[in-house]
C-alpha positions as CSV (number, residue, x, y, z in Angstrom):
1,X,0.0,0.0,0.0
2,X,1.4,3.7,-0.7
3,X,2.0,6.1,2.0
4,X,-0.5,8.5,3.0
5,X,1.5,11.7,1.3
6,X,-0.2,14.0,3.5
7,X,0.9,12.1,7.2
8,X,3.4,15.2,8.0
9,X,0.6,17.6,7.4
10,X,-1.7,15.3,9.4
11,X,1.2,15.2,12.4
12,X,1.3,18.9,12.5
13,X,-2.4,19.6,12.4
14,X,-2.8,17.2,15.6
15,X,0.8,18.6,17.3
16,X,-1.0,22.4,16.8
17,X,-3.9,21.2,17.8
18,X,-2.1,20.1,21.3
19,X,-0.5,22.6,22.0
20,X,-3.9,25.0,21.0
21,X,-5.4,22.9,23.6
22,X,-2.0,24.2,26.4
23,X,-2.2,27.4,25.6
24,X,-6.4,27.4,26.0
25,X,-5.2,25.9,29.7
26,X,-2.8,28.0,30.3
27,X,-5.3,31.1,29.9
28,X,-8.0,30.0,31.9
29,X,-5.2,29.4,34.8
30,X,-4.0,33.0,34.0
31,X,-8.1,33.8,34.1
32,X,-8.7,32.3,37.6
33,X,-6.0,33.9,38.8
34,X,-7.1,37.3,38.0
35,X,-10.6,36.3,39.0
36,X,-9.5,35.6,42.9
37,X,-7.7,39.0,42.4
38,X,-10.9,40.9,41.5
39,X,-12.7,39.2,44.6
40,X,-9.6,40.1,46.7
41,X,-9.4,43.5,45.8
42,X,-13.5,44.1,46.2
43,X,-12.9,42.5,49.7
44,X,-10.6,45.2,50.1
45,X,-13.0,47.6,49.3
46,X,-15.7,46.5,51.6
47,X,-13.5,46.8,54.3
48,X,-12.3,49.8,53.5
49,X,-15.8,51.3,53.2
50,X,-16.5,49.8,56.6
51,X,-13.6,51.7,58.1
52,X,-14.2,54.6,55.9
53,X,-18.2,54.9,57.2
54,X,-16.9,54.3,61.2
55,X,-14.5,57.1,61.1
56,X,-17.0,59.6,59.9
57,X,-19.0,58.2,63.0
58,X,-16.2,58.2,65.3
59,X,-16.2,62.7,64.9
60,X,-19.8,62.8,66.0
61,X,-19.3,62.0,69.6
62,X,-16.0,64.2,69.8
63,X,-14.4,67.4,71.2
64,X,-12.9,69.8,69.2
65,X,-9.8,68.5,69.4
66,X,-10.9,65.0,69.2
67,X,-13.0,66.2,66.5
68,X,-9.9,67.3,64.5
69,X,-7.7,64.5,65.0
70,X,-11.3,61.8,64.0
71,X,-11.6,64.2,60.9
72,X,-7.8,63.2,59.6
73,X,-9.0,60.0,60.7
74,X,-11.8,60.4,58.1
75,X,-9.5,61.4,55.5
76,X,-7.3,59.4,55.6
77,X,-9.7,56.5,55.6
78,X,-11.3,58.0,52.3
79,X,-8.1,57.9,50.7
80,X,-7.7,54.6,51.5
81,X,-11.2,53.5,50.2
82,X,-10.9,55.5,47.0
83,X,-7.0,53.6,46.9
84,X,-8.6,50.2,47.2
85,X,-11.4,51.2,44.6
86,X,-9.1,51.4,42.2
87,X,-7.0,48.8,42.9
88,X,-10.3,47.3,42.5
89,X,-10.9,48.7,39.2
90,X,-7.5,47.8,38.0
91,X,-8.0,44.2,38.9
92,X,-11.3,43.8,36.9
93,X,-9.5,45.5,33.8
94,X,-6.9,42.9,34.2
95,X,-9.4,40.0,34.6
96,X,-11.2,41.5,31.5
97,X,-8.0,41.2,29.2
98,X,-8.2,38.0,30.2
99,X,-11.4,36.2,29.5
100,X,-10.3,38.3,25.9
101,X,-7.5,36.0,25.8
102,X,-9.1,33.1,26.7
103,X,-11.5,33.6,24.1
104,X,-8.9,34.3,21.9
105,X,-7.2,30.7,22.8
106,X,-10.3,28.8,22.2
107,X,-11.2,30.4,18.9
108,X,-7.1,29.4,18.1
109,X,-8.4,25.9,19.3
110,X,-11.4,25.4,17.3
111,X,-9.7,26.6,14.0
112,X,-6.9,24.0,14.6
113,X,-9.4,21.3,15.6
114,X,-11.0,22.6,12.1
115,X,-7.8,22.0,10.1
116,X,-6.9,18.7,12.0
117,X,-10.4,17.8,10.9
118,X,-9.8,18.1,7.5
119,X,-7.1,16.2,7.1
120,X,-8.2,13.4,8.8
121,X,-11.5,13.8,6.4
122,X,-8.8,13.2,3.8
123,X,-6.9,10.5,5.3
124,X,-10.6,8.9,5.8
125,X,-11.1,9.2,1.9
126,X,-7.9,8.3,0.6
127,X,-7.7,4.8,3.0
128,X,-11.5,3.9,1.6
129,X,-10.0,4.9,-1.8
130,X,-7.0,2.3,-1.4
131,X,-9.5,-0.6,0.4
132,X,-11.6,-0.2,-3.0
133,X,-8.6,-0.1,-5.4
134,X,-7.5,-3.8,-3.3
135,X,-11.0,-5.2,-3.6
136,X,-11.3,-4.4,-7.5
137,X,-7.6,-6.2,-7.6
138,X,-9.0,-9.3,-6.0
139,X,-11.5,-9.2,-8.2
């Protein structure tokens, strides 16, 4: 029987298709990572809010110079929240670029599954095209 001329193409389609499938892997890792980031930093956040809202509190029951001092307090607390906010925001833009790339990787993935698929379609034809060309030489 002849060799199947296409076999190295065949080999590469299913080697791309491989390492389509690593790289697919490799960017919903990358995904989930940014994803326990984003919930991180909106912990952050909420906690920061929390201390933000009790230091506003804390310069209602206050002297003057308490007052003072729990309105530093307050400010300084607000930096911090609006710090963590957009850490926060920061966070989700990262975990956005990377749900693009994991799209990215499995549209990679399907068109190499799409090529591998043709070839093997080929192979298919070409080894039902040789088992007829046998049976007509029996024959």
């Amino acid at each position: 029987m002849d060799r199947y001329r296409l076999a190295p193409v065949r080999d590469a389609r299913t080697r791309d298709e491989k390492s389509r499938r690593g790289d697919l892997a490799v960017a919903v890792g990358d995904a989930r990572a940014t994803e326990e980031q984003v919930a991180a930093a909106l912990h952050r956040v909420e906690a920061a809010r929390v201390a933000y809202e009790a230091a506003r509190q804390i310069g209602t029951l206050a002297t003057a110079t308490a007052l003072s001092r729990a309105e530093v307090y307050a400010r300084r607390k607000r930096r911090d929240l609006e710090a963590a906010v957009a850490e926060h925001q920061r966070a989700e833009a990262s975990h956005a670029g990377r749900l693009e790339a994991v799209d990215a990787a499995r549209g990679q993935l399907a068109r190499a599954r799409a090529d591998r698929e043709i070839v093997e379609r080929h192979f298919a034809r070409w080894r039902e095209t040789k088992r007829k060309l046998a049976e007509r030489r029996e024959d």
